[in-house]
C-alpha positions in Angstrom: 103.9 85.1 104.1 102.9 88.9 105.0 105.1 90.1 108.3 104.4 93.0 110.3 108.1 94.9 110.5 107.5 98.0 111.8 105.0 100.7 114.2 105.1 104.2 113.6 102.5 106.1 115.7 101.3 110.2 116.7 99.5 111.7 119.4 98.3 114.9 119.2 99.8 118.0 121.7 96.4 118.8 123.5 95.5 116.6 126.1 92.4 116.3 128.2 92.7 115.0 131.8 90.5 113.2 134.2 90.3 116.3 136.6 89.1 118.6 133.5 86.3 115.6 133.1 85.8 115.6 136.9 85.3 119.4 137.0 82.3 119.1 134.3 80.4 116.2 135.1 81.3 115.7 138.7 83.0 112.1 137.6 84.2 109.9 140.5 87.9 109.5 139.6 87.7 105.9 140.4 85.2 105.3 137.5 87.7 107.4 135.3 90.7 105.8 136.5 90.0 102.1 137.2 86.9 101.2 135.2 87.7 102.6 132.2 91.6 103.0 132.7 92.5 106.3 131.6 94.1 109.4 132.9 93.8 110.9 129.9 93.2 111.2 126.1 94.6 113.6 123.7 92.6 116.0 121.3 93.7 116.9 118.1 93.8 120.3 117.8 92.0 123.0 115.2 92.0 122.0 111.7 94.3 119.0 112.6 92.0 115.5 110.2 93.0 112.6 109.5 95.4 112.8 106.9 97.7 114.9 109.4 98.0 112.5 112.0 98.6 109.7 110.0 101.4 111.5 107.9 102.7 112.5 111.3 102.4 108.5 111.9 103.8 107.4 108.9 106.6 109.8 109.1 107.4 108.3 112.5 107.4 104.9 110.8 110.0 106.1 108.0 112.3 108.0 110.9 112.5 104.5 112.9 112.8 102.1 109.7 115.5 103.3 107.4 115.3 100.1 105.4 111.8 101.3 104.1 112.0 103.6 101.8 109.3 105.7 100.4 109.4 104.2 96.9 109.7 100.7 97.9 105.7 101.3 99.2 103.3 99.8 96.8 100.4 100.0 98.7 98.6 102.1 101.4 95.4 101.5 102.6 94.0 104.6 104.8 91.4 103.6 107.7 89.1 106.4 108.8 85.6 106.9 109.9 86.2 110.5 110.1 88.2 111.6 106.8 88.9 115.1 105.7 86.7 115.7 103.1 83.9 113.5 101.7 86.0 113.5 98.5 88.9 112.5 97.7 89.8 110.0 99.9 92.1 110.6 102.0 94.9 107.9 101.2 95.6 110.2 98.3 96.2 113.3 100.4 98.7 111.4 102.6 100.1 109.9 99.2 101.0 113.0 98.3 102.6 114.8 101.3 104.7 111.2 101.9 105.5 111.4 98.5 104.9 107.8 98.0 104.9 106.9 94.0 102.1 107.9 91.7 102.4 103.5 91.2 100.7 103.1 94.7 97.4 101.7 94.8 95.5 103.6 97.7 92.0 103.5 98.9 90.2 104.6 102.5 88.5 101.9 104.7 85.5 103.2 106.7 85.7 101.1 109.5 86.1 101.8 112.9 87.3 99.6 115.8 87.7 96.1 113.9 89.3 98.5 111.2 93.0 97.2 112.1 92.4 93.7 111.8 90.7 93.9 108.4 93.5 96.3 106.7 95.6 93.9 107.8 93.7 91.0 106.1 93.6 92.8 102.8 96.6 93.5 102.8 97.8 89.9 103.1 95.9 89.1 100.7 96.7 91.4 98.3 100.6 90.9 98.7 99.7 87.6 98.2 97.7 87.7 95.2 99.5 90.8 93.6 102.9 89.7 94.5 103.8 92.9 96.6 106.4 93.3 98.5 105.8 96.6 100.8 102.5 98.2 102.1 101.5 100.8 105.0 98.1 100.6 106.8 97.4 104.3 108.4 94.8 104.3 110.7 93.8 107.6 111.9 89.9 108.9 113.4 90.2 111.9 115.2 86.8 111.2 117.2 86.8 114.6 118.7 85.8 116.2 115.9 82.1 114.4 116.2 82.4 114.4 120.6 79.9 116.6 122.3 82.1 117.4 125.2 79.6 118.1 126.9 78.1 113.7 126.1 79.2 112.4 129.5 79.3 108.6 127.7 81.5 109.9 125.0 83.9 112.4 125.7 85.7 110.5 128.9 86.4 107.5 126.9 88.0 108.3 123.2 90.8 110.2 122.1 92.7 111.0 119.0 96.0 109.3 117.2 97.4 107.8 114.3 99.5 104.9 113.7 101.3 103.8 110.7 102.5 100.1 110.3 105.1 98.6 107.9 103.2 95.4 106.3 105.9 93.3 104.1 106.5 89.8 102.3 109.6 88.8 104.0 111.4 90.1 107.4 111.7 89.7 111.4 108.7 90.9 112.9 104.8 89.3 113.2 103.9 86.5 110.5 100.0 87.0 110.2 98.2 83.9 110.0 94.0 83.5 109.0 91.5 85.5 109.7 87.8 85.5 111.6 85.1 87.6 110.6 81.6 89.1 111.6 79.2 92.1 111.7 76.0 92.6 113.3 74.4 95.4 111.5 71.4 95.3 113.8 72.9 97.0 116.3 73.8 99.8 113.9 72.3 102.5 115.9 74.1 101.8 119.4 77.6 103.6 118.2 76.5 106.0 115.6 77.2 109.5 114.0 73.8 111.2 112.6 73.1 114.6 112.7 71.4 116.2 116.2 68.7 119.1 116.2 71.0 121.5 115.3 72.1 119.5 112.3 75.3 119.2 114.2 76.9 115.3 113.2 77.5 114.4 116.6 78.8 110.4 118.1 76.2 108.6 120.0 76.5 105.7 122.1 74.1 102.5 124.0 77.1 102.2 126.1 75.3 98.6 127.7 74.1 97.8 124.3 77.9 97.7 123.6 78.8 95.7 126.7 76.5 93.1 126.0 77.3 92.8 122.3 81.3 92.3 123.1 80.3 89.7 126.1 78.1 87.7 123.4 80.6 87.8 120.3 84.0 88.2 121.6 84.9 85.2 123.1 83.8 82.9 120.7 85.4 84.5 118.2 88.6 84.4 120.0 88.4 80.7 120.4 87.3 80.3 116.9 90.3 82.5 115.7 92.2 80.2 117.7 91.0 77.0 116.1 91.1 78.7 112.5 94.5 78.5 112.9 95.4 75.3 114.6 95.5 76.6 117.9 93.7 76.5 121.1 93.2 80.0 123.3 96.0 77.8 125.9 98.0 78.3 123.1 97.8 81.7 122.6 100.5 83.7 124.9 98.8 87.5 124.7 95.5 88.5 123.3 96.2 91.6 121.8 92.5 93.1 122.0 91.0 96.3 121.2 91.3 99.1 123.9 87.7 99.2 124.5 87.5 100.1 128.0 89.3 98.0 130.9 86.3 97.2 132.7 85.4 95.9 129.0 88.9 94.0 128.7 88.6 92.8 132.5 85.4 91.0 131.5 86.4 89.1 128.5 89.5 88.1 130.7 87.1 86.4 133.3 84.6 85.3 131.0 87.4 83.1 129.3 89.1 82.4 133.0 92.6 83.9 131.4 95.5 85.4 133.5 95.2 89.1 133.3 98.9 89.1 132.4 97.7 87.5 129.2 95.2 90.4 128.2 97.6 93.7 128.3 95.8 96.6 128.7 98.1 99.9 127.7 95.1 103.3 127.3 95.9 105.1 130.6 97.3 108.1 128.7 95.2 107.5 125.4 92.1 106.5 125.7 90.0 104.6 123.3 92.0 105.1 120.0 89.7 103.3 118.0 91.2 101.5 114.7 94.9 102.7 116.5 94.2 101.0 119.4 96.0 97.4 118.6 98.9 98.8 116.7 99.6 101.5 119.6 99.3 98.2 122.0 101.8 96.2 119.9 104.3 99.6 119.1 103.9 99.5 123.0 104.8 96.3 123.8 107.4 95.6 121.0 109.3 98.7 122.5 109.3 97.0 125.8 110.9 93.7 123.8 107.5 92.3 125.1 106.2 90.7 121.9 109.2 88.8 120.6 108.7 84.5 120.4 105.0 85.3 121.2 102.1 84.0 119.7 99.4 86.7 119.7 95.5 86.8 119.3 94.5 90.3 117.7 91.0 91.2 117.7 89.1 94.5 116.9 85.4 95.0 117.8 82.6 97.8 118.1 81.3 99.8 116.0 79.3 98.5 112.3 78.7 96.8 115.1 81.7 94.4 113.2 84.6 91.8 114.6 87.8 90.6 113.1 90.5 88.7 114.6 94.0 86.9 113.6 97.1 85.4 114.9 100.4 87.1 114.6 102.9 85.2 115.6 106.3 87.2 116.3 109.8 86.0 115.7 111.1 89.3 116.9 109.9 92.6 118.2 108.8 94.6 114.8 110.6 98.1 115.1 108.3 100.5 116.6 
């Protein structure tokens, strides 16, 4: 059994708000505000990577969970798309300044927004297998640093955080259950990083290319998570789903006739915090007690373009 016990999560000082974005591209408010549900998104500042925001994170954790202590952690799996240097990975730099033990096996994932949902699956299975007992999942891309603010299809939507959760054998909190899988590297180029004329590596995004791609995969997989592990999506009381956008969320809602009160939506003062975006959901809701006796549907999707799903089902709120 693998349990999800605790949240810690950062966001950066700097904030950029909707009437900044209005100002430059002459936005309707409404499309800011209602369509894609945010008010704003914050911006990590000068110098600020990865591996700060997700010690910042993990510190958080450590503050909030005094039962886990820094040399109880034998693993640590890092996800960023955007790491600080293109060597070493940047698990060992936050390794280092969380003085974890030189016994912790760390490595980076390079995933983006289905990045959560796969840490999470290796690191069941490597508690499992390895017999652990303790593990931390950071998950950190500070987008901004590869935003042309002046991209109108980028720079409204994502911001920057971190979030650090406590994955353990035993404990109250979320059991995770099986997994679903999938990637569609044929629609590689609709979310990509390459450099631009200037040789500046900037993001770039087929916003409807995206749109279509999560109304043709998402749902099924959802229902296929469900039946993976015994359940049906009646079963499921929240689907805890990547904060893509809410006119994205809104649609898988009506495309699988749910209650809305069954798909929570929580970016209004984030934005799209790609592989942060479920575990700021759950730290979210578990801090409202909002989670506890719930069976949830977690599922991360974009860019690769990639899917992953599981069920966590929560005997009590996981600290956060």
């Amino acid at each position: 059994m693998s349990v999800i016990r605790g949240i810690g999560t950062y966001l950066p000082e700097k904030t950029l708000g909707n009437d900044e974005l209005i100002e430059r591209f002459e936005w309707d408010r409404e499309f800011l505000e209602v369509k894609l549900g945010i008010h704003q998104r914050h911006i990590a500042a000068e110098g600020e990577g990865a591996s700060d925001m997700g010690v910042a994170a993990a510190e958080d954790l450590f503050a909030k969970c005094p039962d886990l202590k820094r040399e109880d952690v034998q693993l640590l799996i890092v996800c960023t798309q955007n790491p600080d240097y293109g060597l070493p990975h940047t698990s060992a730099l936050v390794q280092d300044r969380l003085g974890l033990p030189t016994t912790t096996a760390c490595f980076d994932v390079g995933l983006g927004c289905s990045g959560f949902v796969y840490g999470l699956s290796i690191v069941h299975s490597m508690l499992e297998t390895l017999n652990l007992t303790n593990a931390l999942i950071v998950t950190s891309d500070p987008y901004s640093k590869v935003i042309d603010p002046a991209d109108r299809g980028t720079s409204p939507l994502f911001g920057d955080g971190a979030a650090a959760t406590w994955i353990s054998r035993s404990g109250a909190g979320g059991q995770i259950g099986s997994f679903t899988f999938g990637t569609d590297g044929s629609g590689a180029r609709n979310l990509i990083v390459e450099p631009d004329a200037d040789g500046v590596r900037c993001l770039s995004m087929n916003g409807r290319a995206i749109f279509e791609f999560m109304l043709e995969r998402i749902p099924g997989d959802l229902a296929r998570c469900a039946e993976t592990n015994g359940l049906t999506t009646d079963e499921i009381d929240l689907f805890l789903l990547h904060q893509a956008s809410a006119h994205m969320l809104g649609y898988v809602t009506k495309r699988m006739k749910l209650d809305p009160a069954r798909v929570p939506i929580h970016m209004q003062d984030t934005g799209n915090l790609v592989s942060s975006s479920i575990p700021f959901l759950i730290a979210r809701l578990a801090g409202q007690g909002d989670v506890a006796g719930k069976t949830t549907l977690l599922s991360g999707f974009g860019v690769g373009l990639s899917w992953a799903s599981t069920v966590v089902r929560f005997d009590a709120n996981p600290i956060a």
